[in-house]
N, C-alpha and C positions, 0 to 999 in steps of 0.2 A: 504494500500500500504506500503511495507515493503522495505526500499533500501537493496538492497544486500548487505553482503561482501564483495563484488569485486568492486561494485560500489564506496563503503567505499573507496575501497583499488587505485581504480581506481582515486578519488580526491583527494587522500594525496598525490599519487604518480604526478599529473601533480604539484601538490602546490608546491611539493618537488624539482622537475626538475625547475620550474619555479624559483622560489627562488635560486636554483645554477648557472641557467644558461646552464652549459656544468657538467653533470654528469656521472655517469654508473650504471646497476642495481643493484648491491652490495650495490653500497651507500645508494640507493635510499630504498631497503631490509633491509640496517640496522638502519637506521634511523627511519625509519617507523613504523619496525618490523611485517614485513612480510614477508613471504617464497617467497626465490627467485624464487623458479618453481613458482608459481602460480603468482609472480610478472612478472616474463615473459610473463606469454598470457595475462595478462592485458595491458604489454607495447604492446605486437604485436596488441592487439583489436584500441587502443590508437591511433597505428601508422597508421593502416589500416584505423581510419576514418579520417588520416591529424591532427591531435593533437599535436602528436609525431613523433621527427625524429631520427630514429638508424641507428648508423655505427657500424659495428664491426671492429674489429682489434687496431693495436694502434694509438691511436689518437680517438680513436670510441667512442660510447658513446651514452647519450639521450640529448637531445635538445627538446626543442618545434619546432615544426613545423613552425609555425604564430604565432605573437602575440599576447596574451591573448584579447586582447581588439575584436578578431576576432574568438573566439568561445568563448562559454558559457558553463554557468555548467550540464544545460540539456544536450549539445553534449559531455560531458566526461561522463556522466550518458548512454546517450544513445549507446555510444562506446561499452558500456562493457554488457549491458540490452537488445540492439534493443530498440521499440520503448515505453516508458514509458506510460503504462497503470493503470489505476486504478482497471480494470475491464478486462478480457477478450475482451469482447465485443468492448470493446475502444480501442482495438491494431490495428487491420487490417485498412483499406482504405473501406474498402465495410462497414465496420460498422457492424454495430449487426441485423442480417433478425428479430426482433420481436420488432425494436426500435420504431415503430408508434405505438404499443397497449403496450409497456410496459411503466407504470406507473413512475417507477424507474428513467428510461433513460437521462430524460434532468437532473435529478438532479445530475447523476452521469458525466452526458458528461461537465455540470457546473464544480463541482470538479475539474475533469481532465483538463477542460481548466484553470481554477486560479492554479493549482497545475502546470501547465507546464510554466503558465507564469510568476509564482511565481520563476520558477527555470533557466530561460529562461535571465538570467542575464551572462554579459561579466565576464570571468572569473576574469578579471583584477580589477573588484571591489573584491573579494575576495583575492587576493594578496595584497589591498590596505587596508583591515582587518578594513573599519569602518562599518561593523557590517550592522544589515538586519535595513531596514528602517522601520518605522513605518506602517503595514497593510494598512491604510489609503490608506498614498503614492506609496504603490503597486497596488493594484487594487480598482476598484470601491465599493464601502461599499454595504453592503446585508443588505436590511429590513427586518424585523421580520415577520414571516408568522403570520396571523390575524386567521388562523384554526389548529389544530391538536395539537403533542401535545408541541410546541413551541420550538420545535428543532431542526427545520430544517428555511431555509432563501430563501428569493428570491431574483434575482439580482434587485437592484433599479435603477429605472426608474427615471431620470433627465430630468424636463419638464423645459424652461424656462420660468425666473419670470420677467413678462413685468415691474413692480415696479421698477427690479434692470436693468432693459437694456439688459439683459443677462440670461446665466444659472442660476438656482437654484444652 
């Protein structure tokens, strides 16, 4: 899975807004250094999913929409993407028609779920710039597969430990 371009271009530019407050897209173009054409359909993608808010004329401008703390990095990714897949087959709602006999599938559908929930964070931790948390504390830790050729993982299973009263 490869971010775009635009996706790039699409999180510096809300960082950018956000951080001013009340901008325009020149600023937002030069700062970044990005072409204001292609900065433009990204503000319009931006605004069309509620992100962004544009006025034109004087007084006009970009503004965020909401709050950062009320979208996340996935929906400024996904503004400009659609829906972030790892695989074809993981885009659509109907899913992939070979996903019961292909072997592949839960490992990849795994990926894309920690990879969506990995990015599926308030934007507003990102303006608050302290940095990705330890894998740990993101998601649940993956066990070592006990076959093949050791590189690949399974998600771990948390049985509770009657000893300790509680979870393992």
């Amino acid at each position: 899975m490869l971010v775009t371009r635009e996706a790039d271009y699409a999180i510096r530019c809300v960082l950018e807004v956000a951080r001013a407050g009340h901008t325009n897209a020149t600023r937002v173009a030069l700062a970044q250094g990005i072409s204001p054409t292609f900065l433009g359909k990204i503000v319009q993608s931006l605004a069309k999913a509620g992100i962004l808010a544009t006025r034109r004329g004087v007084g006009g401008g970009i503004t965020l929409a909401k709050p950062p703390e009320r979208f996340t990095l996935l929906d400024v990714i996904e503004a400009v993407e659609g829906r972030l897949a790892i695989i074809e087959c993981l885009r659509s709602p109907e899913g992939c028609p070979h996903a019961e006999e292909c072997p592949a599938f839960p490992y990849l559908e795994l990926a894309q779920e920690r990879l969506r929930d990995t990015l599926d964070v308030p934007f507003a931790e990102l303006l608050q710039g302290a940095g990705v948390p330890p894998a740990e504390e993101l998601l649940p830790p993956l066990e070592p597969r006990s076959a093949g050729n050791g590189h690949g993982a399974r998600p771990r299973v948390r049985t509770p430990d009657p000893a300790a009263g509680g979870d393992a």
